[in-house]
Each structure stands twice: as structure tokens, then as C-alpha cells.
Backbone as a ProteinNet text record, in pm:
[ID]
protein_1_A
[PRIMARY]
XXXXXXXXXXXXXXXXXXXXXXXXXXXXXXXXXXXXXXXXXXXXXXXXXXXXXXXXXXXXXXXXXXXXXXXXXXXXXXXXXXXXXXXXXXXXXXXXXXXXXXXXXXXXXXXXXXXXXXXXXXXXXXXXXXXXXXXXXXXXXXXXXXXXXXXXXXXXXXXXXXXXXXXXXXXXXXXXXXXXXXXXXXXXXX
[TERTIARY]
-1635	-1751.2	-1789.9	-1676	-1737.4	-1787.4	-1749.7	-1788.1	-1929.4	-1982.1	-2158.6	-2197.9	-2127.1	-2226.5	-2265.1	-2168.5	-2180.2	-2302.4	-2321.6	-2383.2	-2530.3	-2525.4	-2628.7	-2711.7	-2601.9	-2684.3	-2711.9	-2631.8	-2672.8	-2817.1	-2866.6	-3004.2	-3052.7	-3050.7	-3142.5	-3192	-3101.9	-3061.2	-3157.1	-3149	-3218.1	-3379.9	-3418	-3537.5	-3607.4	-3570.7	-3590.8	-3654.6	-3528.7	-3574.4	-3667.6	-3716.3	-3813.9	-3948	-3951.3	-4100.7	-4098.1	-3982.3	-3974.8	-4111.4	-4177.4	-4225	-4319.6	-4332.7	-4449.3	-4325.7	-4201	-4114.6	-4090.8	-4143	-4077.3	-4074.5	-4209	-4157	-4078.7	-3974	-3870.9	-3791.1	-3652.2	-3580.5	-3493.8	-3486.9	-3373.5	-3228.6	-3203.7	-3078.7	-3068.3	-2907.9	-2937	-2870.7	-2856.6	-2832.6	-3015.5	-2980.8	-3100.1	-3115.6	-3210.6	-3229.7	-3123.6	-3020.8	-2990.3	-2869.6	-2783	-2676.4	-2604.4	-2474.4	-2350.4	-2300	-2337.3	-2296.4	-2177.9	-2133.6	-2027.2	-1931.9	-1796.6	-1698.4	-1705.9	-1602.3	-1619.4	-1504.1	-1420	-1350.8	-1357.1	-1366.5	-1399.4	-1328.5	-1322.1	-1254.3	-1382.2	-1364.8	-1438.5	-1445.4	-1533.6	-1547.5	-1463.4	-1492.5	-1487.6	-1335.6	-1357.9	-1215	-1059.5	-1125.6	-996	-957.4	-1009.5	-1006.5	-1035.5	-1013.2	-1042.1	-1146.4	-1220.2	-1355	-1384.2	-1352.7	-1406.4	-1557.2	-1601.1	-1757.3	-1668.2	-1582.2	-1526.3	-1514.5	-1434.3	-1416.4	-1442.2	-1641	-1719.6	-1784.7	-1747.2	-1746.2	-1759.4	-1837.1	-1814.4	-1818.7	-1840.9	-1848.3	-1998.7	-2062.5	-2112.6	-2246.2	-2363.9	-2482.5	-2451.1	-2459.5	-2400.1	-2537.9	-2567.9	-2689.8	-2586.7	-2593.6	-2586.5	-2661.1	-2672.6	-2742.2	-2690.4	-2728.7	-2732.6	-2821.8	-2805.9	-2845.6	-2776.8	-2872.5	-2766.3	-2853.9	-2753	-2756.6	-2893.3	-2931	-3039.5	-3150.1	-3207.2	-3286.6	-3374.4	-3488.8	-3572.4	-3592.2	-3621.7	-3667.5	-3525.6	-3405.3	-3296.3	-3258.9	-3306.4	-3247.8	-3332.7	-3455.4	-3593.6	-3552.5	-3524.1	-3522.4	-3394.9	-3299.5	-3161.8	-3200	-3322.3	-3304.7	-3314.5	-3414.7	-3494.7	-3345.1	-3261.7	-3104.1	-3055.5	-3037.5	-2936.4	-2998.7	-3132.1	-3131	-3121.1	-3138.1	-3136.8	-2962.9	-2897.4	-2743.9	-2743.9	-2713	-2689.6	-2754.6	-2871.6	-2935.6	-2888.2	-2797.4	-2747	-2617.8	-2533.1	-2426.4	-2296.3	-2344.6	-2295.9	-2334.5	-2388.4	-2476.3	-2459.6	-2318	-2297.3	-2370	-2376.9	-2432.7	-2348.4	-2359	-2257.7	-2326	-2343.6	-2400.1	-2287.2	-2313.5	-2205.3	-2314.7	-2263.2	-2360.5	-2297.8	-2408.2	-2239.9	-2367.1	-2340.9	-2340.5	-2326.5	-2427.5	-2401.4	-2438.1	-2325	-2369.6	-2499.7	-2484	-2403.1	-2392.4	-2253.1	-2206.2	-2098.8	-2030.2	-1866.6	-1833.2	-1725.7	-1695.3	-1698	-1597	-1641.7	-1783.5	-1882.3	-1995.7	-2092.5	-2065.2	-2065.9	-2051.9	-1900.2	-1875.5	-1943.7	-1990	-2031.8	-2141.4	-2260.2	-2334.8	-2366.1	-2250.3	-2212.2	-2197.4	-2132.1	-2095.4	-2222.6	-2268.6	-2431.5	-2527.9	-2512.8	-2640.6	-2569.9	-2437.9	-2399	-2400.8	-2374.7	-2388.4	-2233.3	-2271.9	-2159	-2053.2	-2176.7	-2134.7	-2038.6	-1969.6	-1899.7	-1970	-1876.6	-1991.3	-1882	-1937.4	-1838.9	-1920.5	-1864.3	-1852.6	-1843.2	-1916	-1933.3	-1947.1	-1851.3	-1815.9	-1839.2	-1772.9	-1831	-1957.6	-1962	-2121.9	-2075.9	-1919.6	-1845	-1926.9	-1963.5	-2047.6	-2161.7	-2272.3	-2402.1	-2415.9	-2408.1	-2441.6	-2338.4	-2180.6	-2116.1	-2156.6	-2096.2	-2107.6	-2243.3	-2363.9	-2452.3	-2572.5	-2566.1	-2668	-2719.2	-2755.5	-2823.9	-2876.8	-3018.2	-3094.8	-3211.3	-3245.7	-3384.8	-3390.3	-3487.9	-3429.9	-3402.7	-3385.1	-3295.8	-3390.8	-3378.1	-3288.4	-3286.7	-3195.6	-3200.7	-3126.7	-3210.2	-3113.3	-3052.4	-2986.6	-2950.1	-2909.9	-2935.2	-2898.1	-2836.4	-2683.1	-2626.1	-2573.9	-2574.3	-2595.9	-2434.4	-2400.7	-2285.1	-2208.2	-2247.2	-2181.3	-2175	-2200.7	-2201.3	-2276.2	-2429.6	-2491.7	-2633.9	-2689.6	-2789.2	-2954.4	-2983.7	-3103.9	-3195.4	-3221.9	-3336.6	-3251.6	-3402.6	-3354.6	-3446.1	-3455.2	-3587	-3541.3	-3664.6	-3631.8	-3726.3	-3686.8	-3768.1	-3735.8	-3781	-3761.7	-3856.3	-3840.4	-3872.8	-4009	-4129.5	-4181.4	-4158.5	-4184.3	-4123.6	-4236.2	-4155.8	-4208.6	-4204.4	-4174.9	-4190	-4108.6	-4134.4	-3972.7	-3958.8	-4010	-3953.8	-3779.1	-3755	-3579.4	-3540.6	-3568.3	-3459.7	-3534	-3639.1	-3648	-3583.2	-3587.5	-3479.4	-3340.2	-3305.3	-3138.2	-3120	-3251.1	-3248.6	-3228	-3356.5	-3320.7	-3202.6	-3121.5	-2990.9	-2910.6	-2887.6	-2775.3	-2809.5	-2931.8	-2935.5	-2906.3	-2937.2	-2878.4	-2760.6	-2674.1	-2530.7	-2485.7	-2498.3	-2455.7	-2504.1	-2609.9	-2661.3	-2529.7	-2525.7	-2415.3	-2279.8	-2242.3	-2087.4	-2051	-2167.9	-2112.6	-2076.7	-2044.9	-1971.3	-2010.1	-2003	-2077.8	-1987.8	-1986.5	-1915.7	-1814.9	-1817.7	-1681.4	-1549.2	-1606.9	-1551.3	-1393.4	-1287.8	-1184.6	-1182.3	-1151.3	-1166.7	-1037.8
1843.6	1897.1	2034.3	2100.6	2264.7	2258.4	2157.3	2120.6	2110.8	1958.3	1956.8	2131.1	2180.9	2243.3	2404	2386.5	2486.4	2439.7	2314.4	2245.9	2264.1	2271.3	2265.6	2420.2	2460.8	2652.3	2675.9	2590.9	2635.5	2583.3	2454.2	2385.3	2473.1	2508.4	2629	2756.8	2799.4	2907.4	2880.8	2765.5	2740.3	2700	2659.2	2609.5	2748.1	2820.9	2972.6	3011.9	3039.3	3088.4	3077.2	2938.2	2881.4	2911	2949.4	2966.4	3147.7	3213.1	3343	3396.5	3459.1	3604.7	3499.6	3430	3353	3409.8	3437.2	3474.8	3628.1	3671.4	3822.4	3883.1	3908	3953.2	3950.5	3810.4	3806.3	3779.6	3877.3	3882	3735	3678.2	3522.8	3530.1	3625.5	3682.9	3718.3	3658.8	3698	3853.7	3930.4	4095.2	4143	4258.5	4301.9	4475.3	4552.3	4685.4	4771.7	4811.5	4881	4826.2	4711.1	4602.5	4658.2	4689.1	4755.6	4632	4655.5	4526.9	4537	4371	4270.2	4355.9	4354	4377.5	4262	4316.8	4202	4260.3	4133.1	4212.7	4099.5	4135.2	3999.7	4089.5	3990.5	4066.4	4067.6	4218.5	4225.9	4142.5	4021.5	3972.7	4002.1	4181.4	4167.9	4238.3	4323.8	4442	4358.7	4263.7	4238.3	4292.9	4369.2	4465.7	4462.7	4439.7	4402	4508.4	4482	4607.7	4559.6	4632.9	4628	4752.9	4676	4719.9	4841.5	4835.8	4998.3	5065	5075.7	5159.7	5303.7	5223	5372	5413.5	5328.3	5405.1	5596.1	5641.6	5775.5	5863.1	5821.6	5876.9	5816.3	5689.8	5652.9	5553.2	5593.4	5445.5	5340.1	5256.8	5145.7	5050.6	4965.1	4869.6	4748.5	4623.9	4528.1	4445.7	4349.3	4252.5	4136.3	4026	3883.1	3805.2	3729.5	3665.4	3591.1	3528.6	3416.3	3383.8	3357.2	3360.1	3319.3	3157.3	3113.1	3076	3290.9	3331.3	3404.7	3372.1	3397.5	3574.1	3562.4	3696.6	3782.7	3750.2	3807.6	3864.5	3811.4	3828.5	3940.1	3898.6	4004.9	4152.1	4169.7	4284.7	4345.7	4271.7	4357.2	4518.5	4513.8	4646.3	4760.4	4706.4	4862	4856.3	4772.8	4774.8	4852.6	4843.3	4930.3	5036.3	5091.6	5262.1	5330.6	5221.9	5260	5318.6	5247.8	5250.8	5380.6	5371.4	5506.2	5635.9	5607	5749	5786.2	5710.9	5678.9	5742.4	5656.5	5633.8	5748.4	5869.4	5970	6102.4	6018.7	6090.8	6065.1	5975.1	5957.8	5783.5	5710.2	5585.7	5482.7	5329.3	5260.3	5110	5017	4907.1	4785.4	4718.5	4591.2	4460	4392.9	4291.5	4173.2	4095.7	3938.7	3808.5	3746.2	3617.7	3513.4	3409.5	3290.8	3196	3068	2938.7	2917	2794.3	2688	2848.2	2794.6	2871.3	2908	2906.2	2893.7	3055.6	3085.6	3183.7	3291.5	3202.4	3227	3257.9	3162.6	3169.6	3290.9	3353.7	3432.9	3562.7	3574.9	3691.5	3672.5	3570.3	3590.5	3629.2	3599.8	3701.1	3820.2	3863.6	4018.1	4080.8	4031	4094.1	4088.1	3964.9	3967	4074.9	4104.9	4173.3	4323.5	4350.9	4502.7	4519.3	4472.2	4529.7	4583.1	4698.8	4816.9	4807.4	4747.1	4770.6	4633.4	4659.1	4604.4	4477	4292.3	4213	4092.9	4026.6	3890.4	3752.1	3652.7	3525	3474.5	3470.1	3431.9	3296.6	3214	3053.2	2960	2995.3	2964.9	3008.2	3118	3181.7	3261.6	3273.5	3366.8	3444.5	3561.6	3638.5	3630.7	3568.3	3530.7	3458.5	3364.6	3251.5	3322.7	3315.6	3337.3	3462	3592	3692.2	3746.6	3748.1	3803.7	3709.3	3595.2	3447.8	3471	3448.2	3444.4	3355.2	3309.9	3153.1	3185.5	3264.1	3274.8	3335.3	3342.3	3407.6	3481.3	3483.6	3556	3624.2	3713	3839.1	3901.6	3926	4032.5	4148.7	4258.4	4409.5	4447.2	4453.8	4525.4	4670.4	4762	4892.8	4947.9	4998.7	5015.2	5190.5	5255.8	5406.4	5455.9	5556.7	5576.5	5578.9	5531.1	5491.8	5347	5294.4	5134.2	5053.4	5110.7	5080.1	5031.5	4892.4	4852.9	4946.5	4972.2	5087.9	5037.3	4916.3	4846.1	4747.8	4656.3	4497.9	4497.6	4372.7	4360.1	4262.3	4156.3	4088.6	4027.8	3986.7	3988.4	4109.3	4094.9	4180.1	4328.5	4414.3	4528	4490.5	4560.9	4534	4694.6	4682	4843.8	4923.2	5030.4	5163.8	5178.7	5069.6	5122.9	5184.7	5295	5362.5	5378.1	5289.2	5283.2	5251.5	5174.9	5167.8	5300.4	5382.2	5448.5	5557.6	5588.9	5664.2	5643.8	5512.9	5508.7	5505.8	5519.8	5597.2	5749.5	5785.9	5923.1	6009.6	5929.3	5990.9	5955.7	5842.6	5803.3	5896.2	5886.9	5992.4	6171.2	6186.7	6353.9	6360.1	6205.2	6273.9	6227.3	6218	6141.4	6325.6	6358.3	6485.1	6607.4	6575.2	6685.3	6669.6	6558.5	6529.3	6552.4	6516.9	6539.8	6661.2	6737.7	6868.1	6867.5	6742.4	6706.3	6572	6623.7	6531.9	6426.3	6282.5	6202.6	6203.5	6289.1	6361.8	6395.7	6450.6	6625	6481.8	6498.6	6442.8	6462.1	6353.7	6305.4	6415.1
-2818.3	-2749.8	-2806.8	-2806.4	-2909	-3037.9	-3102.3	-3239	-3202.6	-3120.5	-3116.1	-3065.7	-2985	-2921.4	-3034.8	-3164.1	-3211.9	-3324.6	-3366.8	-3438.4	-3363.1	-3238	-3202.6	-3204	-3136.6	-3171.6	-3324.2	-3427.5	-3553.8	-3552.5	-3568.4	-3574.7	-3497.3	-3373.2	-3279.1	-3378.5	-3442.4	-3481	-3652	-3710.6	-3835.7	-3760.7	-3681.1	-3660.9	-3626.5	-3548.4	-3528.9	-3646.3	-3727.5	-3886.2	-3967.5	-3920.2	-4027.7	-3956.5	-3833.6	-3746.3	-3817.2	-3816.7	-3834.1	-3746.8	-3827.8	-3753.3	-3619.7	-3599.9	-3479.8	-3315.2	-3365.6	-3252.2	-3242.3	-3315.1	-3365.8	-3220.5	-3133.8	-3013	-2938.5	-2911.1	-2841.1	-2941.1	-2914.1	-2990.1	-2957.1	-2882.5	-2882.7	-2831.2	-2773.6	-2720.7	-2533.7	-2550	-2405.5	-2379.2	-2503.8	-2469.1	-2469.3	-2387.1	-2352.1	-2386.1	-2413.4	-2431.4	-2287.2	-2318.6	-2190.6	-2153	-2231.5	-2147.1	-2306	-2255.7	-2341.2	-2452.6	-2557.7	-2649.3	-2673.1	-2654	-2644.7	-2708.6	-2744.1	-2789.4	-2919.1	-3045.3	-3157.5	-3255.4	-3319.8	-3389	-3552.6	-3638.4	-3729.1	-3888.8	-3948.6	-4113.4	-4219.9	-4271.4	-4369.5	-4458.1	-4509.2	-4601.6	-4781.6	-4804.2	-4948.1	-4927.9	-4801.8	-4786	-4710.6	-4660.3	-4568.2	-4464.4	-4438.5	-4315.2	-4203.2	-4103.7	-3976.3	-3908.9	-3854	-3798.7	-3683.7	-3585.2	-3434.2	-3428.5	-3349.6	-3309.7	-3215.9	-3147.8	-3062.4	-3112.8	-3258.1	-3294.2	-3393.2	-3310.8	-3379.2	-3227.5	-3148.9	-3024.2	-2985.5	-2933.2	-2966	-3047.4	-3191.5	-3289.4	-3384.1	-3396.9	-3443.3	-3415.3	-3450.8	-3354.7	-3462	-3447	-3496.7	-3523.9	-3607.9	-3659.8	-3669.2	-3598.7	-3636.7	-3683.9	-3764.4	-3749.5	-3835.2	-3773.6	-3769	-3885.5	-4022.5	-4095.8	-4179.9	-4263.3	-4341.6	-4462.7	-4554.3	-4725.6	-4746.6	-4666.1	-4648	-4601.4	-4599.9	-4485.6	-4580.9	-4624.8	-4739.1	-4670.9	-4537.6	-4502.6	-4543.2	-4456.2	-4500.4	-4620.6	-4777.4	-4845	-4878.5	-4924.1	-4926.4	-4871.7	-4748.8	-4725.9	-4744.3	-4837.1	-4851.2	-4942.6	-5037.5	-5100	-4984.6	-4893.9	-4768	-4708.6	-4648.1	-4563.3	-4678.1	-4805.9	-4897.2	-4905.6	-4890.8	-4909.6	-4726.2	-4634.8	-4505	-4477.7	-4561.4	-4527.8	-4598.4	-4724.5	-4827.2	-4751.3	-4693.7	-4644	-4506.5	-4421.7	-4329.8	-4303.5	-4409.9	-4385.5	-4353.6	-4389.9	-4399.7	-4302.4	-4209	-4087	-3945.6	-3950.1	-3801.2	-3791.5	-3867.1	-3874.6	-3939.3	-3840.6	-3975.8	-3910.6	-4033.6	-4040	-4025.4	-3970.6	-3920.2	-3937.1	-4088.6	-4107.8	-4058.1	-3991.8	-3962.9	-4004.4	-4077.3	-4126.9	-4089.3	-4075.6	-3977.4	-4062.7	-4043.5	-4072.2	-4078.3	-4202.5	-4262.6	-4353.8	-4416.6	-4564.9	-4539.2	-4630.4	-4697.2	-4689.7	-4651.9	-4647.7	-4787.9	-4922	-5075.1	-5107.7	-5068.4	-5112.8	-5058.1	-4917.9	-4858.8	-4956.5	-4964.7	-5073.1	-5209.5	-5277.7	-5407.9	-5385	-5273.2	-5265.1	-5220	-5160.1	-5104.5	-5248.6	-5345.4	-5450.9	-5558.9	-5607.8	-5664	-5562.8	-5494.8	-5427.7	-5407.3	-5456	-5418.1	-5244.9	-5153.1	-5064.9	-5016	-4948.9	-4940	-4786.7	-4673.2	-4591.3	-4542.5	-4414.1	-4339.6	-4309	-4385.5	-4334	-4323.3	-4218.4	-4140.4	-4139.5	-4128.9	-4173.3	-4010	-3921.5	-3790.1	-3792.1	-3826.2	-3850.3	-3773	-3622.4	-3518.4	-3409.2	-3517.1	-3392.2	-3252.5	-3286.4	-3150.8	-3095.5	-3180.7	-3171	-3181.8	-3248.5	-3233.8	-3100.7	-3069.1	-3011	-2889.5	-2914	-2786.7	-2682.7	-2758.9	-2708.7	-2677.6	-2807.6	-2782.1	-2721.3	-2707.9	-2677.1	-2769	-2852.9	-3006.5	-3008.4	-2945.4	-2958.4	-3046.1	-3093.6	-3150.7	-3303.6	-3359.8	-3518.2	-3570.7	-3707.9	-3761.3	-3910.3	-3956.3	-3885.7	-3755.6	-3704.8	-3597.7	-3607.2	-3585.7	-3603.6	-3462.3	-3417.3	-3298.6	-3323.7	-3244.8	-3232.7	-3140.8	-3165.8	-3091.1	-3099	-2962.7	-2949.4	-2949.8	-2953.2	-2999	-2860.5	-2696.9	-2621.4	-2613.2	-2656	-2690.1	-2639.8	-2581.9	-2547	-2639.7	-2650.7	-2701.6	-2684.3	-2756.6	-2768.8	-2825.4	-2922.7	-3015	-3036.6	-3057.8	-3143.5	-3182	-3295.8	-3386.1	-3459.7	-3435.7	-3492.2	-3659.5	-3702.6	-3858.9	-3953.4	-4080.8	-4165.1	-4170.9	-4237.5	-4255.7	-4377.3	-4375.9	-4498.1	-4557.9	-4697.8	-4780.2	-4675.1	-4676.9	-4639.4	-4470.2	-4424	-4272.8	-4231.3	-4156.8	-4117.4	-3959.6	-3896.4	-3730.7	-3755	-3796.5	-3752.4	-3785.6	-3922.8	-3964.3	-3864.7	-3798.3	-3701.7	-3539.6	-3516.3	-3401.7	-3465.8	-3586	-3606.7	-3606.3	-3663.3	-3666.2	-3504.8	-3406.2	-3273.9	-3233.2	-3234.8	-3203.6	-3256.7	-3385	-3414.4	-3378.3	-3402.7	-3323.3	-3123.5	-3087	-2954	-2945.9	-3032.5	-3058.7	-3081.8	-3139.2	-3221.6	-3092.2	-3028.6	-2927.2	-2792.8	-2782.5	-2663.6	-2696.9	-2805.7	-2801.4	-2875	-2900	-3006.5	-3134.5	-3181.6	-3359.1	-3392.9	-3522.4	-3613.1	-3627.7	-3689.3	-3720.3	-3798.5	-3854.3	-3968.2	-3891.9	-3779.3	-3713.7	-3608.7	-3639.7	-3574.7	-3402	-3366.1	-3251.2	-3146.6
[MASK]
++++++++++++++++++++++++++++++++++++++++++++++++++++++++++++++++++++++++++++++++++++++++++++++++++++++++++++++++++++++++++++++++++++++++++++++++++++++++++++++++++++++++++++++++++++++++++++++

């Protein structure tokens, strides 16, 4: 029975994709602006490393988002995600990419590695986290934004076209009232 029912959020989850932007207003999730996102703990794809979403808790606003190898929009906007990160990343910000079926975990990494990407990214096999934790019914991409109390602050769904800079402006207000509230920067030891 978990087998269909994960089969089935995948087809949900690909039919989504293919309408892309006709959904863009609702993001497809049953997390909402204001509801403390899920807990998650998954292994870095290229590092091996295990990465919990807590443990930038307090220190860091956090960008997730949700896509897959064979997501024309997804791939498109990986250059604007690689200068969003780099200009980011060193500012109290950290990107948590997770990856959803169909696709092989290998095949996964060969295009983490063809495309250079830097950040933290998971192989969500079963959709634990898409589908489980966050209800993930609608398409993909989705960015979620998460504030450095672990609370959801933006979603968005669809890609970025070049030059727009609403996200990296809701990171910017995120991380300055991240830094206004706790006194120290993301560097500064806990």
C-alpha cells in the first residue's frame, strides 16, 4: 500500500510540473506562511554527510527547495540559485536542495557534479519529506523559506526569471532581522 501511495504522489507531483506556472499561486503544500517547518534529516548526496534542517536553527534563514533532474524549469534556473547561494552563503544563509523522484540516486549526483552545485542536496526517494512532512501536492519548483527560528516566512513556487530579486530580498530582510535579534552574525559561536 505505501508503495502505490508513493507512486501516486509522484504522478501528482509530475502532472503539477508539467501545468507549471498555470499553479504558481498556490504553492501545493500543506505547510503554510507562519507554521514551523517540519524537522528533516537526509545525507548529502556528494558529501555524505548527514544535514538536519535544526541545525541552522538559530543561527541561519534557511531556503529549501524541492525539484527534480527532470524539471525543465528546475534546471534553467540553477545559474540565478548559484549566484543567490555564493552571494548568500556567507551571510547567515544556507540552501537545502532536496530532489524528488523518479531518479537514481547516482544519476542524481552526476548532475550535482555536471552542473557544479555547491550546496547541501538529498535524494527524497520516498517523498518523506516532500509529500510526507511538508504535503507537497502541487509543483515543482518550490522554494520554501525558512527564518532562523524555524519558522516558514515565503514559498514560491516556479522558477526565478534573470534579474528578479524578490527572493534574495526576502533573504536579505530575513537575515538582517536574524542578526538584529540575536546580536551575532552566523560566524559568531553559539
Amino acid at each position: 500500500m505505501r508503495t502505490r501511495t508513493i507512486w501516486v504522489a509522484m504522478l501528482v507531483l509530475v502532472l503539477h510540473a508539467a501545468a507549471g506556472a498555470s499553479f504558481a499561486a498556490d504553492t501545493g503544500m500543506r505547510i503554510q506562511i507562519g507554521d514551523e517547518a517540519p524537522e528533516f534529516r537526509h545525507e548529502d548526496l556528494l558529501t555524505g554527510k548527514t544535514v538536519s534542517l535544526s541545525e541552522f536553527k538559530g543561527r541561519k534563514v534557511v531556503m529549501v527547495e524541492f525539484w527534480a533532474t527532470w524539471c525543465d524549469i528546475c534546471i534553467h534556473e540553477i545559474p540565478d540559485l548559484l549566484k543567490l547561494y555564493a552571494d548568500w552563503k556567507d551571510k547567515g544563509f544556507e540552501f537545502l536542495s532536496i530532489a524528488v523522484p523518479p531518479g537514481e540516486a547516482d544519476e542524481v549526483r552526476t548532475f550535482l557534479r555536471e552542473k557544479k552545485i555547491p550546496y547541501p542536496t538529498f535524494l527524497d526517494e520516498d517523498l518523506t519529506v516532500a509529500a510526507g512532512l511538508y504535503g507537497l501536492t502541487g509543483p515543482i519548483p518550490i522554494k520554501v523559506v525558512i527564518d532562523h527560528k524555524g519558522v516558514v516566512r515565503y514559498a514560491h513556487v516556479g522558477g526565478y526569471p534573470p534579474g528578479d530579486r524578490q527572493l534574495s530580498r526576502v533573504i536579505e530582510d530575513l537575515v538582517k532581522e536574524m542578526k538584529k535579534g540575536n546580536g551575532r552574525t552566523a560566524n559568531t559561536p553559539r
